[in-house]
N, C-alpha and C positions, 0 to 999 in steps of 0.2 A: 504494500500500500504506500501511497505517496501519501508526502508532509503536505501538499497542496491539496486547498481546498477548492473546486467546484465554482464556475462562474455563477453560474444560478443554480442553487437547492431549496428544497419543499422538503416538509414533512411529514406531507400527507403521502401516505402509500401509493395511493390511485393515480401519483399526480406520476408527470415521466422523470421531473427531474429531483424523485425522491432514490436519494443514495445512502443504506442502513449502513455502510462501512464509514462512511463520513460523519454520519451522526451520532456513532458509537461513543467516539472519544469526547463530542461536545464541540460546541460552535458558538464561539463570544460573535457578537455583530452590533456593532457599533454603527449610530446615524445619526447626521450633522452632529457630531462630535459626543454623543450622549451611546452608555450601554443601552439596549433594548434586550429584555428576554422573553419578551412576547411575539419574537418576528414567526409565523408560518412560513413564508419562503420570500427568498431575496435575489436581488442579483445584481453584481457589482458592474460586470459593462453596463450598464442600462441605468444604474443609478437609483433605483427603489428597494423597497422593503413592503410585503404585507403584512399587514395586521389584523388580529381580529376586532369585528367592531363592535362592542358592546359583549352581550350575552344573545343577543340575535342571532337568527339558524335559519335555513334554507329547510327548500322541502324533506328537503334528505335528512337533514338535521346536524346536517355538517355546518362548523361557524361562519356567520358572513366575514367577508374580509375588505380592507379600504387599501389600496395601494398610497404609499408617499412616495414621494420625489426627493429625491437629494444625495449626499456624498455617502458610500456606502462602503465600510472596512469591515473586514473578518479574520477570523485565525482560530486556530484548534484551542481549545484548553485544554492544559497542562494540568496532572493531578494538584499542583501548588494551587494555580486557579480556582479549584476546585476545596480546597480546605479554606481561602478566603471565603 
């Protein structure tokens, strides 16, 4: 497995660009300068981040989600990460 993470990943299984070996270790994702640990899936060419919106669900009952716009960094966590 590579140290590199994925231009765009999801969490969601169903989606294509969900990858369980990348998620394993954990994925910090930083936007316009702030941690978020609410993201559902991102992606750094492109510049966004989804979120979910509220407690609100689709027919399926899957969360709705709001795309933003802006600077988007990531990187694996480390177990130290991880005990912070």
């Amino acid at each position: 497995m590579t140290s590199e993470l994925p231009d765009r990943l999801s969490i969601d299984p169903q989606s294509p660009y969900y990858d369980e070996a990348a998620l394993a270790d954990g994925v910090g994702v930083r936007f316009k300068g702030e941690e978020k640990t609410n993201v559902e899936e991102y992606c750094v060419s492109e510049g966004w981040i989804r979120v979910q919106a509220g407690k609100a669900m689709d027919r399926k009952g899957k969360p709705l989600t709001i795309k933003l716009k802006g600077p988007v960094e990531v990187w694996r966590k480390s177990a130290d990460d991880a005990a912070e």
